[in-house]
C-alpha positions as a printed NumPy array, in Angstrom:
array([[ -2.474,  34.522,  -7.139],
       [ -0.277,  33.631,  -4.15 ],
       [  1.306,  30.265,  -3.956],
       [  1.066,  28.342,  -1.031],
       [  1.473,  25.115,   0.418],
       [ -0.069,  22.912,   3.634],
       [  2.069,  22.16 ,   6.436],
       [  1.104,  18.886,   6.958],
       [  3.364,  18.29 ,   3.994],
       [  6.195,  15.031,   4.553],
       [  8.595,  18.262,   5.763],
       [  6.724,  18.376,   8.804],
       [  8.227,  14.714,  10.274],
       [ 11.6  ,  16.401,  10.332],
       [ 10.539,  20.276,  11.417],
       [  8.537,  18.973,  14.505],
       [  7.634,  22.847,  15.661],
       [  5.454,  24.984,  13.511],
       [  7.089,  28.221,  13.753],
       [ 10.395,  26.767,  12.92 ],
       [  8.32 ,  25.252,   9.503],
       [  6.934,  28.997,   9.023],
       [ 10.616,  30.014,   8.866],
       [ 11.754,  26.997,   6.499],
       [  8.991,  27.816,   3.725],
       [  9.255,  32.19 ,   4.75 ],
       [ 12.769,  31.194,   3.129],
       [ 11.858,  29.066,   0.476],
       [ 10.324,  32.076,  -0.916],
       [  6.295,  31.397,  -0.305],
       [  3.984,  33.771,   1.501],
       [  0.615,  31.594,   2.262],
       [  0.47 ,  28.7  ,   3.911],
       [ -2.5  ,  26.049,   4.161],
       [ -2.689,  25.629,   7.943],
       [ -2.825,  21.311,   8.701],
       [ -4.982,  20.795,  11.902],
       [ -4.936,  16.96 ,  10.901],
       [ -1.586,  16.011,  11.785],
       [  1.433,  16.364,  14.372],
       [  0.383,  19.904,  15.006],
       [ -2.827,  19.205,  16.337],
       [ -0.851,  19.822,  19.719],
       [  0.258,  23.319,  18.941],
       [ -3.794,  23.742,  18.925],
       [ -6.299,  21.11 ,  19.455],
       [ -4.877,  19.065,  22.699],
       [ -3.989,  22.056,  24.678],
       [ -6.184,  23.129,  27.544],
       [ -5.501,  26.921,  26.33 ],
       [ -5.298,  27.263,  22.808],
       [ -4.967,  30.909,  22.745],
       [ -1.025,  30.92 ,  23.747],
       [  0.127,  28.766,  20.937],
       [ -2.306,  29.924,  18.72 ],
       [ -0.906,  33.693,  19.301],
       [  2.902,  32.401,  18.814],
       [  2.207,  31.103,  15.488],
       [  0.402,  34.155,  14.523],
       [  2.912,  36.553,  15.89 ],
       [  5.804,  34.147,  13.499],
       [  3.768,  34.683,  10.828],
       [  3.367,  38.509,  11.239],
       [  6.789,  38.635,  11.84 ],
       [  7.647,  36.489,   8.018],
       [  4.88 ,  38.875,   6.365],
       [  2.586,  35.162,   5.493],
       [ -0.993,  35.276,   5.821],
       [ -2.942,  31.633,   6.047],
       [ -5.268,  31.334,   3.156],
       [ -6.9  ,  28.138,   4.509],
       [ -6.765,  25.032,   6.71 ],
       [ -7.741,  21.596,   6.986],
       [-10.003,  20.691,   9.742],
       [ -7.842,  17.796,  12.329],
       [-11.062,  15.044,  11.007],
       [-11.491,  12.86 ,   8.446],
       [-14.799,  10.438,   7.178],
       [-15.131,   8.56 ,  10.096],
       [-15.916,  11.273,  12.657],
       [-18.707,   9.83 ,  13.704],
       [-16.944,   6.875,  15.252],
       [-16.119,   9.384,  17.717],
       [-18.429,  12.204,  18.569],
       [-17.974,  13.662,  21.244],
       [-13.651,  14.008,  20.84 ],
       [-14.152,  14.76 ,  17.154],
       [-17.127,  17.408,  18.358],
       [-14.668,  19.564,  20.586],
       [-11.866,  19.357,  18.067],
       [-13.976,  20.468,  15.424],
       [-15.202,  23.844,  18.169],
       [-11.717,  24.321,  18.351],
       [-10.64 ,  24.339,  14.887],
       [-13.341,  26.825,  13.944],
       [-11.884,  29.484,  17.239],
       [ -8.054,  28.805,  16.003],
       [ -9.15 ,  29.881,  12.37 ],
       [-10.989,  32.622,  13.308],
       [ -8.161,  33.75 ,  15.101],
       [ -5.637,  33.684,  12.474],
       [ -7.627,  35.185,   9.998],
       [ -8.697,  32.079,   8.169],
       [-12.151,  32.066,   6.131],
       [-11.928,  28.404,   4.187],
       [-11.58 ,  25.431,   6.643],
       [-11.396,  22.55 ,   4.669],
       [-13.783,  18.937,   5.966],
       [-14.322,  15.648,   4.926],
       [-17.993,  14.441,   4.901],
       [-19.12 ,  11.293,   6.787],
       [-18.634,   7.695,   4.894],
       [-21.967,   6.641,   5.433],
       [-21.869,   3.139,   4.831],
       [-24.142,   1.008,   2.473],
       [-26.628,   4.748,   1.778],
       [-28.158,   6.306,  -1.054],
       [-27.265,  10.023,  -1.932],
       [-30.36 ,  11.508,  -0.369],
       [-28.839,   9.622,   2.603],
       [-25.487,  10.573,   2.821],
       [-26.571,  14.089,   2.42 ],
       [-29.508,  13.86 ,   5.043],
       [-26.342,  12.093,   7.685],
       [-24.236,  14.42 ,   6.769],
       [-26.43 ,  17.699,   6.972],
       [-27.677,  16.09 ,  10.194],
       [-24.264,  16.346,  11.509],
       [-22.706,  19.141,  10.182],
       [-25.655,  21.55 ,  11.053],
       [-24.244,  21.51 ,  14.836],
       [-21.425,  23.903,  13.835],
       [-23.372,  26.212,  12.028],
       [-23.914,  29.011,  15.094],
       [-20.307,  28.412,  15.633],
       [-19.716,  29.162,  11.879],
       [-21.563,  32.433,  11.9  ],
       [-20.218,  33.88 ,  15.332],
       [-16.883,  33.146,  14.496],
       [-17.073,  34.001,  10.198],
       [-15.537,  30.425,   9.292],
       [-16.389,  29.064,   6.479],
       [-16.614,  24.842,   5.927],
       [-15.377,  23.923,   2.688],
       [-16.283,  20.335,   2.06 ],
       [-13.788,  18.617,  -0.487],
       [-14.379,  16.155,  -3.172],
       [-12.713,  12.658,  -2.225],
       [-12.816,   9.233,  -2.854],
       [-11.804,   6.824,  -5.633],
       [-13.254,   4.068,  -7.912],
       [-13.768,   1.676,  -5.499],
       [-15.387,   3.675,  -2.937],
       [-19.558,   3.131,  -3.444],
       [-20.502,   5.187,  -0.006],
       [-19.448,   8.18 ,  -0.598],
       [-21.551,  10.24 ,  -2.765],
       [-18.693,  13.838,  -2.778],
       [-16.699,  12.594,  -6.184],
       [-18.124,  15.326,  -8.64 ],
       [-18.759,  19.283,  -8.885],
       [-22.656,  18.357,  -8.704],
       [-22.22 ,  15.848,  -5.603],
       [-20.641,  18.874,  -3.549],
       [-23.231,  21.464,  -4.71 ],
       [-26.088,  19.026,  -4.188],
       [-24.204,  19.279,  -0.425],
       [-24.111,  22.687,   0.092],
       [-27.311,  23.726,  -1.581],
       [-28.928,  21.474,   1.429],
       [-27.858,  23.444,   3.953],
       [-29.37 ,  26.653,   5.094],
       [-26.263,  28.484,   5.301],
       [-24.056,  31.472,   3.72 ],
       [-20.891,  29.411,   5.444],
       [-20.732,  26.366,   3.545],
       [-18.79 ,  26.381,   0.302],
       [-16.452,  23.822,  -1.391],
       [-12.669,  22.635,  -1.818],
       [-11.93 ,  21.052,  -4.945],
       [ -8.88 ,  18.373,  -4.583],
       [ -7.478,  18.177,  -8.305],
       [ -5.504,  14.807,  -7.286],
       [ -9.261,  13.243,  -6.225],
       [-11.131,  14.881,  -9.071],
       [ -8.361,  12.876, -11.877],
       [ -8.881,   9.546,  -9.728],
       [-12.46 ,   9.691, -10.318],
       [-12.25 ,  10.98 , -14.008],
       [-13.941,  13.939, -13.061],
       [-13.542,  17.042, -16.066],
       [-11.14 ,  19.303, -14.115],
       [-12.443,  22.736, -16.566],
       [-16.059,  21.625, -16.267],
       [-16.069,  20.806, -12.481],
       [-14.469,  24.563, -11.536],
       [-16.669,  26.333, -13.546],
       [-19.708,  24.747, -12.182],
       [-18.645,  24.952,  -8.683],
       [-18.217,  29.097,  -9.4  ],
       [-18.278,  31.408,  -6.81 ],
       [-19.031,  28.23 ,  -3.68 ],
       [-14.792,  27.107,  -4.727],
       [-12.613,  28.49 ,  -1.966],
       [-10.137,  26.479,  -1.985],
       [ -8.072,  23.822,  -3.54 ],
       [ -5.565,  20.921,  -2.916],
       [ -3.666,  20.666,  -5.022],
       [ -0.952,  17.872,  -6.393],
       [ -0.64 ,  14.865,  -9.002],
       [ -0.66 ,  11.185,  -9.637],
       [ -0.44 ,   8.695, -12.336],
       [ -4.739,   7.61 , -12.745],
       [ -4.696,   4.89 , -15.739],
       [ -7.053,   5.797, -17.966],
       [ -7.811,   2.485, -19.163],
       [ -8.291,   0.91 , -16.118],
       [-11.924,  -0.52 , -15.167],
       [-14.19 ,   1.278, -12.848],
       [-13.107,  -0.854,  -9.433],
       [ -9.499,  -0.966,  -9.839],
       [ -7.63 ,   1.067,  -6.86 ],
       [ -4.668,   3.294,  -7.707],
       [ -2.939,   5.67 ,  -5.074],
       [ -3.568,   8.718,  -4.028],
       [  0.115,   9.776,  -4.776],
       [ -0.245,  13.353,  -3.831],
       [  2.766,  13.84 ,  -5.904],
       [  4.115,  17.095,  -7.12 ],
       [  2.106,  18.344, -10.198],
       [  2.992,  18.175, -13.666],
       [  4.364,  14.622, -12.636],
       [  1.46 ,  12.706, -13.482],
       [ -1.529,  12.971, -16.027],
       [ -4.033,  15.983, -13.911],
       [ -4.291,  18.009, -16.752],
       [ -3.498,  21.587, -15.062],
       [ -4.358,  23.733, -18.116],
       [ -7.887,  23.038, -17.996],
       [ -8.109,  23.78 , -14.182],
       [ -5.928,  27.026, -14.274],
       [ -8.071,  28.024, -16.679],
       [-11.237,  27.05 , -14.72 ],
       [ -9.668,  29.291, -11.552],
       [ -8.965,  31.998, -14.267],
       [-12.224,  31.924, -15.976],
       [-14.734,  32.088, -12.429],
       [-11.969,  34.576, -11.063],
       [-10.603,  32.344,  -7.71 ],
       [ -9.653,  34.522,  -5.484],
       [ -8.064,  32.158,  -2.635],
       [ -4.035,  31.162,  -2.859],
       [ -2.566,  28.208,  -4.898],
       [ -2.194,  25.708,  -2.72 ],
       [ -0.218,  22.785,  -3.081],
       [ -0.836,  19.38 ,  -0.829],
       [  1.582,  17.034,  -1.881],
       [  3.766,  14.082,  -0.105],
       [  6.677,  13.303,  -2.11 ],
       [  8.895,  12.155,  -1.957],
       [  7.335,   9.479,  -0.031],
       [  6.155,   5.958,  -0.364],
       [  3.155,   4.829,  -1.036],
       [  0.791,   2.   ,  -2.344],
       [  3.589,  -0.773,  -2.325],
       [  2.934,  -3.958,  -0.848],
       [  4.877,  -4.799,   2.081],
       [  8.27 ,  -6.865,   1.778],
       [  8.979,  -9.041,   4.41 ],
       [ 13.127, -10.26 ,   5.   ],
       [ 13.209, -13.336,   7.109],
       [  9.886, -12.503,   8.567],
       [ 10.471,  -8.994,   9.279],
       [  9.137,  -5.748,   7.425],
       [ 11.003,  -3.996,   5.413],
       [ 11.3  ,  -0.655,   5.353],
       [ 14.807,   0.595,   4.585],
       [ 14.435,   3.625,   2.13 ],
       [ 10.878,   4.641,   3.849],
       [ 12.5  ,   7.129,   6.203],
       [ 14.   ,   9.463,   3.043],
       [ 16.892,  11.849,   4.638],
       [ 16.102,  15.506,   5.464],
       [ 18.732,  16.602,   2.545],
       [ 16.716,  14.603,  -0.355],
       [ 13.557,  16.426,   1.229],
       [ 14.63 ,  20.351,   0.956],
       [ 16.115,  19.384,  -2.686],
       [ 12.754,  18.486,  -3.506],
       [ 10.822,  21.565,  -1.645],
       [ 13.101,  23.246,  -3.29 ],
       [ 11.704,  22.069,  -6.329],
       [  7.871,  21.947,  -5.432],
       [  8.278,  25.592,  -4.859],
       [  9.556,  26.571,  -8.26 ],
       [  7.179,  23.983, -10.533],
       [  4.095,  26.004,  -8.438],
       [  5.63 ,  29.163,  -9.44 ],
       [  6.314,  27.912, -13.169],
       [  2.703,  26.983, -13.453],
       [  1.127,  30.42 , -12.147],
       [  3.99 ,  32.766, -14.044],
       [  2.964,  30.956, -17.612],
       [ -0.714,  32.194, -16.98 ],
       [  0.151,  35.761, -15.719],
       [ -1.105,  34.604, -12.372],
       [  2.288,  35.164, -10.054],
       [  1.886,  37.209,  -6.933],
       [  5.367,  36.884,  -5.385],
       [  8.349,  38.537,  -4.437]])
């Protein structure tokens, strides 16, 4: 299993073009990356009149580092629909830019509908979603909706295995499959081994990092979603490795985290202004700790006979 890692990582506020980040993680010693259409590179893509020409200079850097893509996350999260019509033609272009590079599993959030019922989140969200689906089979893109949410979050109805497949089994599709975010799955006390095997053959993909969930804490109370490195929280990994192992995953190992970063403190306020004087972390701290994210995800697939590196 390849290892991999999304370039919307906290790397990519200090390597500001994505060719130069294919080179900085070629080096690091990974050969997949999880292509971020939700952050500062929407521009390389998405806000460009012609996509094609920066589309074909990140695909000619990867060539040229021997990297393949093994998925991306589309540039929209739960509110799309507060924005149709801009979130509509993103969306188009997402699916062309994947198609392009060679990428089956784009990731997507599904709608927040607020104050519904399951039966209607799903009907919203099928209702929406449905739009893309002649897009999905000219171009071969798959949507991989992800499990999200925490405690305190009664609209959305995408926490467990079964929410997703209740999802996908609603639509009338062979493109829409799942993405299984370990970090989300601990916060809502989801069965990590249980959840992969049920999900089977519709997983291609997962995000994956760590965070500290409390397991004595009351249904209600909000904790972070860290998206620290793994192994530095309480995700138990075993049982999902095993789950990948045991329904034979056949997509990279891809790690989303954001550390080291900040987040979930309450602002501090100095004579009435914020703040904020270790929240820009230097570049040097940053590649230390890449450095380090790349060999823990190598650790964790060498001890189950998973490694597919150089």
């Amino acid at each position: 299993m390849k290892l991999s890692v999304v370039t919307g990582g906290y790397t990519h506020f200090f390597i500001r073009d994505l060719c130069d980040l294919i080179d900085y993680y070629a080096d690091l010693g990974y050969q997949s990356l999880d292509l971020s259409l939700d952050c500062a590179y929407d521009s390389y893509f998405l806000s460009e009149d012609d996509w094609l020409m920066p589309t074909k200079r990140v695909k000619n850097k990867m060539k040229v580092r021997d990297m393949t893509f093994c998925q991306a996350h589309s540039p929209i999260g739960g509110y799309i629909h507060l924005l149709p019509e801009k979130m509509e033609g993103l969306m188009q272009r997402s699916i062309k830019v994947c198609s392009y590079l060679g990428i089956k599993s784009l990731v997507v959030h599904l709608l927040h509908v607020k104050d519904s019922t399951q039966e209607q989140f799903i009907e919203e969200n099928v209702k929406y979603f449905s739009r893309y689906l002649p897009l999905l089979d000219e171009y071969d893109v798959d949507f991989c909706f992800e499990n999200l949410g925490t405690a305190v979050e009664k609209d959305l109805y995408c926490f467990s295995a079964d929410d997703l497949l209740k999802v996908i089994d609603s639509f009338p599709s062979k493109h829409i499959h799942a993405c299984w975010d370990v970090g989300h799955g601990n916060l809502t006390r989801q069965d990590q081994y249980e959840s992969i095997v049920k999900l089977g053959d519709h997983l291609r993909a997962v995000h994956i990092h760590d965070n500290l969930y409390p397991q004595s804490e009351p249904d209600g109370v909000f904790t972070p979603d860290m998206h620290n490195f793994p192994l530095f929280g309480n995700v138990n990994f075993d049982a999902f490795i095993q789950g990948l192992i045991d329904i034979g995953y056949k997509n990279a190992f891809s790690l989303e985290t954001d550390t080291p970063n900040r987040r979930g403190h309450k602002d501090f306020f100095h004579n009435g202004e914020l703040t904020l004087n270790l929240k820009p972390i230097p570049f040097r701290i940053r590649a230390m700790a890449d450095e380090m994210l790349f060999e823990i995800g190598k650790y964790m697939l060498e001890t189950y006979g998973l490694w597919e590196g150089k």
